[in-house]
N, CA, C and O atoms as CSV, one atom per row, in Angstrom:
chain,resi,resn,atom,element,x,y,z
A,1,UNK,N,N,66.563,137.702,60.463
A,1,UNK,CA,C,66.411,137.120,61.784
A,1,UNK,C,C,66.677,135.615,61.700
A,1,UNK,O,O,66.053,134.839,60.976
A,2,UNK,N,N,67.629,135.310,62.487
A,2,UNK,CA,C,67.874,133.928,62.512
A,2,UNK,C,C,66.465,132.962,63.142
A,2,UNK,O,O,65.972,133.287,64.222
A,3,UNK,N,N,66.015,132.006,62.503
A,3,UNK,CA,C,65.270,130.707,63.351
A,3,UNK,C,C,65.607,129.510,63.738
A,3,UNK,O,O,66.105,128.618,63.051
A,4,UNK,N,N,65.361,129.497,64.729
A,4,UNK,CA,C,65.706,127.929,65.583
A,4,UNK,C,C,64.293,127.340,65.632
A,4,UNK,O,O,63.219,127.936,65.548
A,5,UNK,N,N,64.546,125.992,65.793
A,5,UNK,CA,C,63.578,124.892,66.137
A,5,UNK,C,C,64.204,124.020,67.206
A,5,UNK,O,O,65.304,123.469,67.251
A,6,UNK,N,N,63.144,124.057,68.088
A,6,UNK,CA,C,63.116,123.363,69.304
A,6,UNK,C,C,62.350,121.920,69.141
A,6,UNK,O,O,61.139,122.065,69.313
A,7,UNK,N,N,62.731,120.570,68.856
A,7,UNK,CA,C,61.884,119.658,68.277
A,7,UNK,C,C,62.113,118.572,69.618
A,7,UNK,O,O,63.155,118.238,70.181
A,8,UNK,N,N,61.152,118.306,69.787
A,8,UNK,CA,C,61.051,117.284,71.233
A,8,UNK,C,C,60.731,115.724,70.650
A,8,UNK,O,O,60.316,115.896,69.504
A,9,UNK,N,N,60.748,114.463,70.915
A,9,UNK,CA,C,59.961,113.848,70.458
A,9,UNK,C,C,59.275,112.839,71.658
A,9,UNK,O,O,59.080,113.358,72.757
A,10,UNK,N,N,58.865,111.243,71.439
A,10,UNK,CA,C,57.997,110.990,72.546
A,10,UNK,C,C,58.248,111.273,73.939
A,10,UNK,O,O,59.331,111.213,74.521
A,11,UNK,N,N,56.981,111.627,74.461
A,11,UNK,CA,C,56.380,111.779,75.900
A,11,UNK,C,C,57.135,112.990,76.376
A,11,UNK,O,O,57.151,113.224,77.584
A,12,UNK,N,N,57.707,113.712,75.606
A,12,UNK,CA,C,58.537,114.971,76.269
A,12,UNK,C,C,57.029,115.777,76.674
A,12,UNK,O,O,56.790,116.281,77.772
A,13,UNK,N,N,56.109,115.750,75.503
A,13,UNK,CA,C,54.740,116.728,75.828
A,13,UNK,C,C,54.244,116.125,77.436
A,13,UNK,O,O,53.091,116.505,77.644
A,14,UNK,N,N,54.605,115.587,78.202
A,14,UNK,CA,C,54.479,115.397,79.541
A,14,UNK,C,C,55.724,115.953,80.692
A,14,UNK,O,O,55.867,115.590,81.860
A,15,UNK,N,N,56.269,116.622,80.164
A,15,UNK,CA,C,57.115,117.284,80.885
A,15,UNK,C,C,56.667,117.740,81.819
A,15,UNK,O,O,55.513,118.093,81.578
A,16,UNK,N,N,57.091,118.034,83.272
A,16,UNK,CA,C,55.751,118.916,84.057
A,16,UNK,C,C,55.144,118.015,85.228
A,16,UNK,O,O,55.159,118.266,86.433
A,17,UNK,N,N,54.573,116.836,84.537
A,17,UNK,CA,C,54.048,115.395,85.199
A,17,UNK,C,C,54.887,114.523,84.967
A,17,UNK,O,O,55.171,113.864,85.967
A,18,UNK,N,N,55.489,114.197,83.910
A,18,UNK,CA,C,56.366,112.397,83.685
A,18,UNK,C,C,57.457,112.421,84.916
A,18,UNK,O,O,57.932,113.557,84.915
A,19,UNK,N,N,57.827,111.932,85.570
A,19,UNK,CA,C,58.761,111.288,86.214
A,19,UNK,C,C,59.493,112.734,86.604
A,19,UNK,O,O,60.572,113.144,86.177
A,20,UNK,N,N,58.796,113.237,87.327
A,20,UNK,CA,C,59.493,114.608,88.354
A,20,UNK,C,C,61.141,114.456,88.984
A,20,UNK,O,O,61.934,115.344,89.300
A,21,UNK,N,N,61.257,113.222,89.011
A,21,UNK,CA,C,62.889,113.289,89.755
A,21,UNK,C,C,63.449,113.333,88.948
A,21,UNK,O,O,64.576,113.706,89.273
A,22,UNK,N,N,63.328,113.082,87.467
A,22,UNK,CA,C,64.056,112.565,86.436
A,22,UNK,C,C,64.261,114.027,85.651
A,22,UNK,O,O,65.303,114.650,85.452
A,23,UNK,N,N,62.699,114.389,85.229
A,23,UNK,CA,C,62.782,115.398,84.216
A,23,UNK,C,C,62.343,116.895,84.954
A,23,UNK,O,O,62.211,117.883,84.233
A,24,UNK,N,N,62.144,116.984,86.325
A,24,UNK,CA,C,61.512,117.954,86.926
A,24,UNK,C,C,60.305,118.287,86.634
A,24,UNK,O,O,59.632,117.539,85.924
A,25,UNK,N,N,59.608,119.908,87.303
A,25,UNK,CA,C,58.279,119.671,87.294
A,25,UNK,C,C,57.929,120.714,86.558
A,25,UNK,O,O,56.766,121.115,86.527
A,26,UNK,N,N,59.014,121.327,85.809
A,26,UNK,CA,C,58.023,122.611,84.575
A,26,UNK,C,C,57.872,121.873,83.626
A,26,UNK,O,O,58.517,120.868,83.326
A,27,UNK,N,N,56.570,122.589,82.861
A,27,UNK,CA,C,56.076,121.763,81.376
A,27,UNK,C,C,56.919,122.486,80.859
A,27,UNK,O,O,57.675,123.255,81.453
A,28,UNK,N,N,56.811,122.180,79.050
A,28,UNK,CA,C,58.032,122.634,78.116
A,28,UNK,C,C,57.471,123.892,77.706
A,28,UNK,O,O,58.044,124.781,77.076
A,29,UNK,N,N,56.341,123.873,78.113
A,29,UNK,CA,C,55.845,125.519,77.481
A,29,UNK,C,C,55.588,126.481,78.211
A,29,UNK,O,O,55.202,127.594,77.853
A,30,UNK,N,N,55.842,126.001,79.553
A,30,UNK,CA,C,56.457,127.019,80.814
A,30,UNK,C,C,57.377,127.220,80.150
A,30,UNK,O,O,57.177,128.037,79.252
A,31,UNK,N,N,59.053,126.500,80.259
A,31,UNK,CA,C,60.006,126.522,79.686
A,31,UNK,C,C,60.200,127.309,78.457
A,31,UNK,O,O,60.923,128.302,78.535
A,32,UNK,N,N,59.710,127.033,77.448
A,32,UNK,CA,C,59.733,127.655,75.895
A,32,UNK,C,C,58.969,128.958,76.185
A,32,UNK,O,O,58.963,129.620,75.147
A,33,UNK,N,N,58.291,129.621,77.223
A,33,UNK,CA,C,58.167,130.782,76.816
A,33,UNK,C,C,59.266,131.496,77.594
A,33,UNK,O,O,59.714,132.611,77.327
A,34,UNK,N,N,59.488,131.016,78.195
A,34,UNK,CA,C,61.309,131.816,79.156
A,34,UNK,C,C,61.687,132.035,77.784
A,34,UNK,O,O,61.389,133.013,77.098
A,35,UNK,N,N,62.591,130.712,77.341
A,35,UNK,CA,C,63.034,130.845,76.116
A,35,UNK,C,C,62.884,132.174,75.158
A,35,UNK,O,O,63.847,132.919,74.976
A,36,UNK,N,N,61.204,132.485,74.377
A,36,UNK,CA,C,61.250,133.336,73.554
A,36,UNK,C,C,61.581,134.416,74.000
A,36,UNK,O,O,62.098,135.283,73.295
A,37,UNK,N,N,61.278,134.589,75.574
A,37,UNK,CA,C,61.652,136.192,76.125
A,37,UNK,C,C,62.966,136.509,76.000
A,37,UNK,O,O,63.423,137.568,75.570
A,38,UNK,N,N,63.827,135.124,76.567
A,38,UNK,CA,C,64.984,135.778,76.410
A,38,UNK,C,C,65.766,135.806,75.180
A,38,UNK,O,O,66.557,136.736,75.022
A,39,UNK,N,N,65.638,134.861,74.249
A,39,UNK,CA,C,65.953,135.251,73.167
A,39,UNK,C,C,65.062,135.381,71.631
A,39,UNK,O,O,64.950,134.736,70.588
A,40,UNK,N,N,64.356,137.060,72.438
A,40,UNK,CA,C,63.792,137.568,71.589
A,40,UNK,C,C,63.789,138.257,70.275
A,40,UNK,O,O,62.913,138.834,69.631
A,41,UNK,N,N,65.564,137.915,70.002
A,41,UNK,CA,C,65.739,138.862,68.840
A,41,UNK,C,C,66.155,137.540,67.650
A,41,UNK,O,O,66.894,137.686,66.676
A,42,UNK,N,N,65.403,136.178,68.090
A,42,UNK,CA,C,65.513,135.508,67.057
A,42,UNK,C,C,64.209,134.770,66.905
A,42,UNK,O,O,63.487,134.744,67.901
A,43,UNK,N,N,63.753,134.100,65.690
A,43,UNK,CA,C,62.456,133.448,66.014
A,43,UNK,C,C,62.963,131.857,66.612
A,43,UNK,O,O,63.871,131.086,66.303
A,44,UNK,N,N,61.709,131.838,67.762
A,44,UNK,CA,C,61.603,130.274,68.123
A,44,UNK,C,C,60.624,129.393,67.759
A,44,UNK,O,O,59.441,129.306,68.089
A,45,UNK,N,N,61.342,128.729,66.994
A,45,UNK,CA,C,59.583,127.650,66.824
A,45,UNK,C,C,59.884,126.286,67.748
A,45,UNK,O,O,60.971,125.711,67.806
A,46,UNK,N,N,58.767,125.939,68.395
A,46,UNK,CA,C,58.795,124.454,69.175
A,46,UNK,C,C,57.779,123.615,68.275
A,46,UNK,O,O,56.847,123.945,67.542
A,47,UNK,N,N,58.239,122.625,68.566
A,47,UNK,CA,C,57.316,121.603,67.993
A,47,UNK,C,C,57.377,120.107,68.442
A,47,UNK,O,O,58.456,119.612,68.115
A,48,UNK,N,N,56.531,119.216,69.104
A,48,UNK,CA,C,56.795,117.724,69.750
A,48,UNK,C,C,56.105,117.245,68.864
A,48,UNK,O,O,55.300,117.925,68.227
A,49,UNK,N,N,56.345,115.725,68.628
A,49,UNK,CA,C,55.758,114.272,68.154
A,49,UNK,C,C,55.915,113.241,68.816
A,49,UNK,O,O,57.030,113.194,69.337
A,50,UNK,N,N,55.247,112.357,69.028
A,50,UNK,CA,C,55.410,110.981,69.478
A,50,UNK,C,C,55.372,110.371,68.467
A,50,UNK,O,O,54.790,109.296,68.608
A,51,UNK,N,N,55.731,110.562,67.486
A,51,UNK,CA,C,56.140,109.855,65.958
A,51,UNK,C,C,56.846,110.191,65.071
A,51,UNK,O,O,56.920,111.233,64.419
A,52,UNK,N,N,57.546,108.981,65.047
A,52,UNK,CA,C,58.787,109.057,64.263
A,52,UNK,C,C,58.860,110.025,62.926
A,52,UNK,O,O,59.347,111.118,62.639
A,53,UNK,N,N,58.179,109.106,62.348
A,53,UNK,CA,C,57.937,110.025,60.863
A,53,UNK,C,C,57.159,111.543,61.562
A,53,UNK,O,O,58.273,111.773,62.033
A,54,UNK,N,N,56.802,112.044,61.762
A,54,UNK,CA,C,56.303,113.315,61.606
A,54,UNK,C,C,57.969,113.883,62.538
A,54,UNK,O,O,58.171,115.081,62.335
A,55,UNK,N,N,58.868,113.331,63.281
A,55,UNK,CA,C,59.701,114.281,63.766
A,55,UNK,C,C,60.866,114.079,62.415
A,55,UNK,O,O,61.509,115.102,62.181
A,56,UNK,N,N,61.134,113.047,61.657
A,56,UNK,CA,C,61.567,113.035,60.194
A,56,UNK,C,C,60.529,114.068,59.522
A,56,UNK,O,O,60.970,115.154,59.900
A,57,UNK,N,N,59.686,114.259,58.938
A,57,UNK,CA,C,59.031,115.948,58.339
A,57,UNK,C,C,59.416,116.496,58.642
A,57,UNK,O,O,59.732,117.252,57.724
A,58,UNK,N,N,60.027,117.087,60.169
A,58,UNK,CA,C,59.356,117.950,60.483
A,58,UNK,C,C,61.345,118.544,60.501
A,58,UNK,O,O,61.827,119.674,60.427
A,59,UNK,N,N,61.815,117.566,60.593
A,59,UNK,CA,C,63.719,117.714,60.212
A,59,UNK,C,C,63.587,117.668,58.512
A,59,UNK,O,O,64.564,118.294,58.102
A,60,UNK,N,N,62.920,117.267,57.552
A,60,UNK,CA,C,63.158,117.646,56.293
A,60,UNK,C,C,62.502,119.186,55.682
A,60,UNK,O,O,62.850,119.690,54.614
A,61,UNK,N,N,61.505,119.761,56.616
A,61,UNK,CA,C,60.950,120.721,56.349
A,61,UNK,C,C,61.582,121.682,56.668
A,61,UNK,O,O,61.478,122.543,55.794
A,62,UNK,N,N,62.556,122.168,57.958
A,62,UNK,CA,C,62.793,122.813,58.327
A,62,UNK,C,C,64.821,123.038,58.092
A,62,UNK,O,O,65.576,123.987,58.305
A,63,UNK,N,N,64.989,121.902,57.671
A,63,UNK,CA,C,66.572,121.115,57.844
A,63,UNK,C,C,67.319,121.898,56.311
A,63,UNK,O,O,68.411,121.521,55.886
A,64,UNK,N,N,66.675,122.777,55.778
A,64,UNK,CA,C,67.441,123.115,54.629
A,64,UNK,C,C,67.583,124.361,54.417
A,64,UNK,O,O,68.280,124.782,53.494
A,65,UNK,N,N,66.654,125.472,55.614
A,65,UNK,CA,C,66.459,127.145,55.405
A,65,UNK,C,C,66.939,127.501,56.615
A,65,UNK,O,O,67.500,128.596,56.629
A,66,UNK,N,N,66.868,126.656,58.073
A,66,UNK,CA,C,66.802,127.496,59.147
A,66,UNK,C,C,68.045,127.406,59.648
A,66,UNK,O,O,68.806,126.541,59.214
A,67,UNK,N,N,68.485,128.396,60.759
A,67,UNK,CA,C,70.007,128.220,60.931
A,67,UNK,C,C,70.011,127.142,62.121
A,67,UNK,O,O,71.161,127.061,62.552
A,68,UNK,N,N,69.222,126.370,62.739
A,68,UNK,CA,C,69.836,125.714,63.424
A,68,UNK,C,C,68.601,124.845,64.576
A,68,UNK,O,O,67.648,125.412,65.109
A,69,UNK,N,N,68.869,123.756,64.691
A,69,UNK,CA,C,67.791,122.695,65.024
A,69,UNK,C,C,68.407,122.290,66.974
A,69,UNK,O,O,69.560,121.957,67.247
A,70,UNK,N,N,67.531,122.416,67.773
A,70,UNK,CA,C,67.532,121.927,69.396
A,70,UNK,C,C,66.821,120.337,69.278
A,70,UNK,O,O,65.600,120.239,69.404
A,71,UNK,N,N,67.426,119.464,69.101
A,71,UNK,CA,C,66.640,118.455,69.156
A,71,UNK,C,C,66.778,117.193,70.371
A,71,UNK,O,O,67.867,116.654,70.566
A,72,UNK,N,N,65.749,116.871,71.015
A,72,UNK,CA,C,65.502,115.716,71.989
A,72,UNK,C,C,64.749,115.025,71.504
A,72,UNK,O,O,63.597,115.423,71.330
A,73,UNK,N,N,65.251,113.411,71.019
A,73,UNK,CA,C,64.222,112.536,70.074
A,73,UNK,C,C,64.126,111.664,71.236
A,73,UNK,O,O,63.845,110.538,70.826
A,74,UNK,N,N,64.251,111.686,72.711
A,74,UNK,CA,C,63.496,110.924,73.623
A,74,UNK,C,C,64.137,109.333,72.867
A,74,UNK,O,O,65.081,109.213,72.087
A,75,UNK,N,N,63.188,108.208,73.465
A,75,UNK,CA,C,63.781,106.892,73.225
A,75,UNK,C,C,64.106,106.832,72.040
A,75,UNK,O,O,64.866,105.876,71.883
A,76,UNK,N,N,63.833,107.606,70.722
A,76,UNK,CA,C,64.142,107.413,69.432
A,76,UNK,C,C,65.420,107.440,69.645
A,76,UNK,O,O,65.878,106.439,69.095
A,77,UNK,N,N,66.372,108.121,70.214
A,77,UNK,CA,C,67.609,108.391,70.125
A,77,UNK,C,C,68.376,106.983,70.404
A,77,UNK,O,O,69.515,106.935,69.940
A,78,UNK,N,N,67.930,105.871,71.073
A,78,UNK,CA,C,68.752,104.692,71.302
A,78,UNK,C,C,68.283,104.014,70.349
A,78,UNK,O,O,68.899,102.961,70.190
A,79,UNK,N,N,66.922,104.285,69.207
A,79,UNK,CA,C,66.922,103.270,68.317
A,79,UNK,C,C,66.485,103.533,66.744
A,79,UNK,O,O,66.344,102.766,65.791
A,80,UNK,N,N,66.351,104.812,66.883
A,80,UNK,CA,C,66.232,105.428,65.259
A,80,UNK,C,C,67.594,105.646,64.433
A,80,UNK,O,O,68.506,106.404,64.763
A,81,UNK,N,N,67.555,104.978,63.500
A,81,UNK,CA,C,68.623,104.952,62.548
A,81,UNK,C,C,68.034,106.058,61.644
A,81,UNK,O,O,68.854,106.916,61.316
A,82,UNK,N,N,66.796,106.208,61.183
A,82,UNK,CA,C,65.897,106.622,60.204
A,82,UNK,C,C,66.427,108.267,60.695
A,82,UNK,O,O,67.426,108.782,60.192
A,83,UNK,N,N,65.757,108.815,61.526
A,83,UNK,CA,C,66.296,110.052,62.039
A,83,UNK,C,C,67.457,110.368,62.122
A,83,UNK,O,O,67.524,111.569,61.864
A,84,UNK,N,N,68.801,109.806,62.423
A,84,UNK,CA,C,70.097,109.770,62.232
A,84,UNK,C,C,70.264,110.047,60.516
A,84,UNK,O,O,70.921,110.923,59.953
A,85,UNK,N,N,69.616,109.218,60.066
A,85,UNK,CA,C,69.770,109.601,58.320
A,85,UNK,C,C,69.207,110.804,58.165
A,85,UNK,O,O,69.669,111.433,57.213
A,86,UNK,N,N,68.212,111.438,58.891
A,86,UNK,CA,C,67.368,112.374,58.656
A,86,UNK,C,C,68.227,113.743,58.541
A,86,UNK,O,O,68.116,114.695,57.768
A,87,UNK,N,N,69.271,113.438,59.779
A,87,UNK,CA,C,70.204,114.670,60.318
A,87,UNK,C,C,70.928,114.851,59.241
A,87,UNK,O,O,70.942,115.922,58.635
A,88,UNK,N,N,71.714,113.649,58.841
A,88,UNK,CA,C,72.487,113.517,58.242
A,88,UNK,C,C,72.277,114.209,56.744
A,88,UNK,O,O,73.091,114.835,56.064
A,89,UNK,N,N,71.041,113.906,56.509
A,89,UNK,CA,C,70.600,114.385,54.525
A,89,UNK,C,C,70.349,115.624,54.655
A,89,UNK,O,O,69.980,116.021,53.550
A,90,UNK,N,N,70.342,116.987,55.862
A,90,UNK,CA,C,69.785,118.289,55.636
A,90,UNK,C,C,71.164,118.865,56.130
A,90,UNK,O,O,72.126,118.178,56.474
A,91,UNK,N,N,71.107,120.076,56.112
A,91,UNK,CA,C,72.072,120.941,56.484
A,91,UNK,C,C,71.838,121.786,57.456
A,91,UNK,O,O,72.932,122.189,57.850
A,92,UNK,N,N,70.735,122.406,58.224
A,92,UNK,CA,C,70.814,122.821,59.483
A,92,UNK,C,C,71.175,122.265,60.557
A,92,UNK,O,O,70.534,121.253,60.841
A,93,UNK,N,N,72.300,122.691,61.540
A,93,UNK,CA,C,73.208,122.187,62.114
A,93,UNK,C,C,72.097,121.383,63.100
A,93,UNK,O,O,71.086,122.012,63.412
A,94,UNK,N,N,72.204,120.511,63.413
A,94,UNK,CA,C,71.188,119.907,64.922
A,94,UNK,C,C,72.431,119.456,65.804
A,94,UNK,O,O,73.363,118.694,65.548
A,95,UNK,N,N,72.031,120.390,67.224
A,95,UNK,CA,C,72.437,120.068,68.455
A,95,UNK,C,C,71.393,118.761,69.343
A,95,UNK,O,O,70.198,118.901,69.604
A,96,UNK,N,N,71.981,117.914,69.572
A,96,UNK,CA,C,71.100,116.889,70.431
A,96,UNK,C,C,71.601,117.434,71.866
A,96,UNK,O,O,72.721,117.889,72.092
A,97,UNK,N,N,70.415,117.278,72.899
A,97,UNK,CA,C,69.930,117.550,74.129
A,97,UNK,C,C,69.358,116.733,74.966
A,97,UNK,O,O,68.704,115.932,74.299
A,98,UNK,N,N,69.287,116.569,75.808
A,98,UNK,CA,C,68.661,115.389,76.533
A,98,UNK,C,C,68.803,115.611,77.837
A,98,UNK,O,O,69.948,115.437,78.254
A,99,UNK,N,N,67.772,116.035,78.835
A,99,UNK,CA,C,67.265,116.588,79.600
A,99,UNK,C,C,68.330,115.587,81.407
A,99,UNK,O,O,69.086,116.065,82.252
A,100,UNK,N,N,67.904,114.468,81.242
A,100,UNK,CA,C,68.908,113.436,81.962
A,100,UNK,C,C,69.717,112.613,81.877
A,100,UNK,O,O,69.384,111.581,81.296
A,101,UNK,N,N,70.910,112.710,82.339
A,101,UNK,CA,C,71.902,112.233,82.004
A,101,UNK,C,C,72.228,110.921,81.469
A,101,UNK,O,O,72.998,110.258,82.164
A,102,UNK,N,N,71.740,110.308,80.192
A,102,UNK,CA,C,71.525,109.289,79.636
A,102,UNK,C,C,72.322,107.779,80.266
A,102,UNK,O,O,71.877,106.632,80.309
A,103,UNK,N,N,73.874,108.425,80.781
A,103,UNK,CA,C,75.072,107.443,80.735
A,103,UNK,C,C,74.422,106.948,82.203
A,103,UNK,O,O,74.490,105.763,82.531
A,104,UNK,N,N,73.781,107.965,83.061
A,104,UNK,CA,C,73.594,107.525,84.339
A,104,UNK,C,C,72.354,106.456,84.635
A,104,UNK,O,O,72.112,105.753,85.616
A,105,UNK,N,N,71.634,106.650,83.290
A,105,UNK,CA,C,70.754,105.446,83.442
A,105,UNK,C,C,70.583,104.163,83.176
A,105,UNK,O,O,71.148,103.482,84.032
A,106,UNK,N,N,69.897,103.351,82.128
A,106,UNK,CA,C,69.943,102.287,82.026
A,106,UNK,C,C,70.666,102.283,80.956
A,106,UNK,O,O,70.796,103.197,80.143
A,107,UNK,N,N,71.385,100.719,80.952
A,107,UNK,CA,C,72.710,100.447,79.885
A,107,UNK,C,C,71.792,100.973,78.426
A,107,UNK,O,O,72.290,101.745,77.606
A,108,UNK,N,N,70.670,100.516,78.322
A,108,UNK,CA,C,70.082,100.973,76.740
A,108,UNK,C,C,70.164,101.959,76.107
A,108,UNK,O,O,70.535,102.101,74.942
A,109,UNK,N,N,69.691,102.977,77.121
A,109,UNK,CA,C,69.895,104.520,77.084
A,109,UNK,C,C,71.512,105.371,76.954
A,109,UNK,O,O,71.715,106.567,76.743
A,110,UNK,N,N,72.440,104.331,77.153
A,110,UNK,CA,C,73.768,104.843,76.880
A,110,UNK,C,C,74.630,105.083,75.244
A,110,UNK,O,O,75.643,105.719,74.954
A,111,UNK,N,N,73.597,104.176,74.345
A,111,UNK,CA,C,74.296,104.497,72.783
A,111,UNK,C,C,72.735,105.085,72.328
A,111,UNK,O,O,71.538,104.818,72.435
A,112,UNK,N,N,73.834,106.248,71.650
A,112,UNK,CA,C,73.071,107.494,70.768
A,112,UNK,C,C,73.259,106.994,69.505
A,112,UNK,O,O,74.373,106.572,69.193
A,113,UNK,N,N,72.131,106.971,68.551
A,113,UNK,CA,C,72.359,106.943,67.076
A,113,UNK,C,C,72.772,108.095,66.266
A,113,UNK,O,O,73.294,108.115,65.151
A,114,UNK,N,N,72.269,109.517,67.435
A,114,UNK,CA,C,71.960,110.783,67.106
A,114,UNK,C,C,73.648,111.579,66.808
A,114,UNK,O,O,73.944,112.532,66.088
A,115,UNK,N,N,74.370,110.842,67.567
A,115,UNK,CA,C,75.751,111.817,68.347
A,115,UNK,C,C,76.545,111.919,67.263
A,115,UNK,O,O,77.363,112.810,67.032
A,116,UNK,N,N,76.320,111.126,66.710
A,116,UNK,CA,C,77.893,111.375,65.367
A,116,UNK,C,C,76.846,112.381,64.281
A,116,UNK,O,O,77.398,113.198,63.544
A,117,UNK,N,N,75.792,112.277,64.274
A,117,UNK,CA,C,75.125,113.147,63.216
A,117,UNK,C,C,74.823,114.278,63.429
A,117,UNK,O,O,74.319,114.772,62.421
A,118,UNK,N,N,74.905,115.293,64.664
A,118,UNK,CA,C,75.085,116.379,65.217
A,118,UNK,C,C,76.197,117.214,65.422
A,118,UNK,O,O,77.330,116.744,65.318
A,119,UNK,N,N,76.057,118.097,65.630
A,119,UNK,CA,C,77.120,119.102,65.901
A,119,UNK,C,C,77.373,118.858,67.433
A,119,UNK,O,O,78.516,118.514,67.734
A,120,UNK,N,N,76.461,118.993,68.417
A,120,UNK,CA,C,76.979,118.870,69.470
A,120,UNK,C,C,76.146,118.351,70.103
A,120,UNK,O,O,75.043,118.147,69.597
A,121,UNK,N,N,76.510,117.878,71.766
A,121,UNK,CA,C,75.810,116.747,72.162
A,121,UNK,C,C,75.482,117.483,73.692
A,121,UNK,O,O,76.549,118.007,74.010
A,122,UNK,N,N,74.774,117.665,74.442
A,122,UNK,CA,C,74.641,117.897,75.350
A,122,UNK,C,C,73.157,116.712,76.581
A,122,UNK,O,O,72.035,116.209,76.521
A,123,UNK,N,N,74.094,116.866,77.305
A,123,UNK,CA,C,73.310,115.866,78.522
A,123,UNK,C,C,72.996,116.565,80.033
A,123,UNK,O,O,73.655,117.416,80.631
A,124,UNK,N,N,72.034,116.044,80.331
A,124,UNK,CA,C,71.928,116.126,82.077
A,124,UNK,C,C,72.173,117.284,82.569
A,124,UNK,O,O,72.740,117.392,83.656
A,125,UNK,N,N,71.786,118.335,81.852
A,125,UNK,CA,C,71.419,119.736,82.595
A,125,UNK,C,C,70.109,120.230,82.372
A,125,UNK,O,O,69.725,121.397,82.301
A,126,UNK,N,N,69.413,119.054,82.263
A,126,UNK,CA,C,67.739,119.559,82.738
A,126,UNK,C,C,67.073,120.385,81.640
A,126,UNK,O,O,67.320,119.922,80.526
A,127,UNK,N,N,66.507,121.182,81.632
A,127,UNK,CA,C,65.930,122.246,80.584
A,127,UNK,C,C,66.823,123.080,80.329
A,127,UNK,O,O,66.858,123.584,79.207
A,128,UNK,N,N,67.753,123.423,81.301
A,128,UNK,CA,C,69.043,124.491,80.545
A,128,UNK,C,C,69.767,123.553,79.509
A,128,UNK,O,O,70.782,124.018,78.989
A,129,UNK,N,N,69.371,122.300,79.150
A,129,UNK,CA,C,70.255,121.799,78.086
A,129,UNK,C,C,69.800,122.763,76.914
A,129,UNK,O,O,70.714,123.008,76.127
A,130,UNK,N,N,68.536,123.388,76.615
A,130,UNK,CA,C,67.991,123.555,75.299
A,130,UNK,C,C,68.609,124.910,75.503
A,130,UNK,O,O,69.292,125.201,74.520
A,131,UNK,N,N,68.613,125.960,76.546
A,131,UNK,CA,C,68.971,127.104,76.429
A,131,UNK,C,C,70.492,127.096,75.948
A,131,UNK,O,O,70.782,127.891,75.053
A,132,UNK,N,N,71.742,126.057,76.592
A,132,UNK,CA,C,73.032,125.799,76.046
A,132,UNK,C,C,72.970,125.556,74.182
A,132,UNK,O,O,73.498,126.221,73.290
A,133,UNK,N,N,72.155,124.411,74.121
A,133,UNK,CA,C,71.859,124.209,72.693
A,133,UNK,C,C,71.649,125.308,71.535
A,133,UNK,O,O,72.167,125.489,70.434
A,134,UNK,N,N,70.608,125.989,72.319
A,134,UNK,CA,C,70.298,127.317,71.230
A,134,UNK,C,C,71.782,128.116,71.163
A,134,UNK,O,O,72.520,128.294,70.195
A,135,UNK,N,N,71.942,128.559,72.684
A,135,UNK,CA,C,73.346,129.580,73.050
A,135,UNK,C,C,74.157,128.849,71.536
A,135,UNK,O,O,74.234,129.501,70.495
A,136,UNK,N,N,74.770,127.257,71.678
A,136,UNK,CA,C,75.721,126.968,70.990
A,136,UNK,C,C,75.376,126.848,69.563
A,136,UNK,O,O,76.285,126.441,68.840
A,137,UNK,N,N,74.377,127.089,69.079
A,137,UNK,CA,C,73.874,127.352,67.535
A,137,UNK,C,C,74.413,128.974,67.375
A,137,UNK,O,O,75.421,129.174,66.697
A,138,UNK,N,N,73.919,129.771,67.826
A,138,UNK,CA,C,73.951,131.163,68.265
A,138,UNK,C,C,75.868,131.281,67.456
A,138,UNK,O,O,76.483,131.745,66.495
A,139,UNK,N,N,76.015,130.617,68.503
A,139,UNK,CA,C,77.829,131.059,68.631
A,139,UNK,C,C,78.461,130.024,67.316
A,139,UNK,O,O,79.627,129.697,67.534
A,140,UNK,N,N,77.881,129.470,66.013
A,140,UNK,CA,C,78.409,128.945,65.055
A,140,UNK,C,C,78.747,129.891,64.165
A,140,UNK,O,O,79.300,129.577,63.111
C-alpha cells in the first residue's frame, strides 16, 4: 500500500476560522477525512507544525520510505532555505500546494524557496490543491 503525507505548516491548524475569504471555512480535518474516504486504498497520514524544525523531522522521517509528500509550509515557503534543503536531501517526491493564490497576493508571498525542490507546484485551488497533489503523486 502506497503512503502519502499531508504536512501543513504555520497557522494552517486554523483552517476553518483564519481568514475565510482567503482560505475558506472547512477545517483541514473536515477536509482530510473526505480525503481518506476517497482515497481509501492508500494510507494517509496528516500532520501540522508551526515549527520549522519539527516540519524538517518530520520531512527527514518520512522523506526516505514513503512514496510521496503533499506539502504547504505556509510563510516558511517565502523564507525557509532550511526546508528547501530538507526536500532536497530525501527522496520522496514532495508536491508543494498552497491553498491561495500566492502571485495574487502580497509581493513577499510571490518567491517560493520550495518550487525548484519539488516535483510539482500547485496554487489557488483551495483544498482541492491537496486532492490534485495526492492525484499527481498517484500518477508518478
Amino acid at each position: 500500500m502506497k503512503n502519502i503525507l499531508i504536512l501543513n505548516g504555520p497557522n494552517l491548524n486554523l483552517l476553518g476560522r483564519r481568514e475565510p475569504e482567503i482560505y475558506g471555512s472547512e477545517s483541514f480535518e473536515s477536509y482530510f477525512a473526505n480525503l481518506e474516504k476517497k482515497y481509501s486504498d492508500i494510507a494517509l497520514a496528516y500532520y501540522q507544525s508551526n515549527h520549522e524544525g519539527d516540519i524538517i523531522d518530520r520531512l527527514h522521517k518520512v522523506g526516505f520510505s514513503w512514496a510521496g509528500i503533499v506539502l504547504n509550509a505556509g510563510a516558511y515557503t517565502h523564507t525557509s532555505l532550511a526546508i528547501a534543503d530538507a526536500i532536497k536531501a530525501i527522496t520522496s517526491p514532495v508536491v508543494e500546494v498552497h491553498i491561495s493564490d500566492i502571485y495574487a497576493r502580497e509581493k513577499i508571498r510571490h518567491h517560493s524557496f520550495l518550487t525548484d525542490v519539488c516535483i510539482h507546484h500547485i496554487v489557488g485551488k483551495g483544498l482541492q490543491g491537496y486532492d490534485m497533489g495526492i492525484d499527481y503523486l498517484l500518477r508518478q
